[in-house]
C-alpha positions in Angstrom: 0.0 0.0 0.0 1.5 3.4 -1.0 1.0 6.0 1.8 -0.1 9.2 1.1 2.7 11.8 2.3 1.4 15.1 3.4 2.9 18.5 4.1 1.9 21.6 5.7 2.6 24.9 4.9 1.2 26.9 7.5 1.1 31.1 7.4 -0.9 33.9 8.1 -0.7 34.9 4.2 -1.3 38.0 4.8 -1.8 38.8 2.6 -0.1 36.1 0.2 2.8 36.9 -1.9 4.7 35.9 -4.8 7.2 34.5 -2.6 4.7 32.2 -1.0 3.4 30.5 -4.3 7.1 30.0 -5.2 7.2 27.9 -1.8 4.0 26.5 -2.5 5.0 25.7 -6.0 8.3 24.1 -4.8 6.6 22.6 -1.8 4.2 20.6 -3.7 6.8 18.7 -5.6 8.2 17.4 -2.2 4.8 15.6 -1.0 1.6 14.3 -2.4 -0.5 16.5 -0.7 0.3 19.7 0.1 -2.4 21.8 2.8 -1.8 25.4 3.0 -3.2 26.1 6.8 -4.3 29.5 6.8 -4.1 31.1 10.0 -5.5 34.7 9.7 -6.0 35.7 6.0 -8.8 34.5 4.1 -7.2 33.1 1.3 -9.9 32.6 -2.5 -7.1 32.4 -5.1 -6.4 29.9 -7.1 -2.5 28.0 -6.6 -0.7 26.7 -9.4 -0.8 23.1 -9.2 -3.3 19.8 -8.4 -2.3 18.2 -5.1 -2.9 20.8 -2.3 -5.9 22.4 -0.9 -6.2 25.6 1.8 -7.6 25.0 4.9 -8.3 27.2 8.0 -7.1 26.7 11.3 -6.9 28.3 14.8 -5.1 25.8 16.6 -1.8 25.0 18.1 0.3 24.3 14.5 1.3 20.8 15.9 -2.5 19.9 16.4 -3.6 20.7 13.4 -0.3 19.1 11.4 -2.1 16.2 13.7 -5.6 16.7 12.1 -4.6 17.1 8.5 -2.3 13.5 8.8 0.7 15.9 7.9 4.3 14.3 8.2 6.0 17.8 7.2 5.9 20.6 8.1 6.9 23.1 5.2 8.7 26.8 6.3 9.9 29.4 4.0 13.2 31.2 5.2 14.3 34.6 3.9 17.2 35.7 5.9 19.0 34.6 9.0 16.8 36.3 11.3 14.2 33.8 10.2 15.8 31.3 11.1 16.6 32.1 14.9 12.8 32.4 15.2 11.8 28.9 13.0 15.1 26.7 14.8 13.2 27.6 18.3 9.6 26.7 16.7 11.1 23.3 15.6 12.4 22.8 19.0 9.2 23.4 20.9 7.5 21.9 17.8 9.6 18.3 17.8 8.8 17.8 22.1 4.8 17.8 20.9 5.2 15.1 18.4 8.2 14.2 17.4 7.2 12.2 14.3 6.3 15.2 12.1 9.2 16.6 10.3 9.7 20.5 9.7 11.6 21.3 5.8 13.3 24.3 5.0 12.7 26.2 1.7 14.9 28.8 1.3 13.4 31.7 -0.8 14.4 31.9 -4.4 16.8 35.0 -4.7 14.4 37.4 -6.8 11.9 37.1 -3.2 14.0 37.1 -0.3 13.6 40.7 0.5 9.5 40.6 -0.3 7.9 40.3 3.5 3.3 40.3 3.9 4.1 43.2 5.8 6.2 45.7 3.9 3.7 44.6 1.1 0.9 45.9 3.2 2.8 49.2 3.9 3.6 49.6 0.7 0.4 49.7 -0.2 -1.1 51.8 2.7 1.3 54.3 1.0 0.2 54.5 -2.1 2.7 52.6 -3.2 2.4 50.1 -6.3 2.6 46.1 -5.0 1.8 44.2 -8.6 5.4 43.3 -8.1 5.0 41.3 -4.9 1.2 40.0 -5.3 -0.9 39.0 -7.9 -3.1 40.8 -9.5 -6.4 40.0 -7.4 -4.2 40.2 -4.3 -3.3 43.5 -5.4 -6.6 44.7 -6.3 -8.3 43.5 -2.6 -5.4 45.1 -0.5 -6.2 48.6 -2.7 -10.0 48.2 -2.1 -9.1 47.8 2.0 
């Protein structure tokens, strides 16, 4: 029997950037199924790819890795200061359950620097973002 081997990318997406669908687009080619957990933003677009789906969650990250039958858990690093903050998640992460693997992505070089937040400040300025989202992204940050 050939086990179905899930990952979990889990984010606030907030909003969601084309840095994110490059992990999500690399991400998918590492499992079968790939859930994007969606912690705050309310995510409608469509991904490129077949084998994940979005899913909401408000629960501790480990639990819902749990619920979903996840046996990765998929993280997106940018710079070294991600990485202090992910290596003390994976610690806590590992002494709740211990069988669910975390992966590091790094970013691809042309989206290190883009970050949900400068996006959003960006934006609050005036400033154009069709860089960093896509187009409907763009569209519902300028109608907030």
């Amino acid at each position: 029997m050939v086990k179905n081997r899930v990952g979990l990318y889990p984010g606030t997406f907030d909003p969601i950037t084309v840095g994110h669908y490059d992990i999500i687009r690399r991400a998918s080619k590492l499992v079968d199924t790939l859930v994007i957990g969606v912690a705050i933003a309310k995510m409608t677009e469509e991904f490129p790819g077949t084998n994940f789906e979005v899913k909401p969650f408000n629960n501790l990250l480990m639990h819902f890795a749990e619920q979903v039958g996840a046996a990765i858990i998929i993280r997106g690093l940018r710079a070294v200061s991600d990485f202090e903050y992910e290596f003390q998640m994976v610690g806590m992460n590992r002494r709740l359950n211990a069988e669910i693997e975390t992966v590091f992505l790094m970013a691809s070089d042309q989206h290190q620097f883009i970050a949900s937040s400068l996006v959003k400040e960006i934006a609050l300025l005036n400033g154009d973002i069709t860089k960093f989202v896509s187009a409907t992204t763009a569209e519902k940050i300028t109608e907030r």
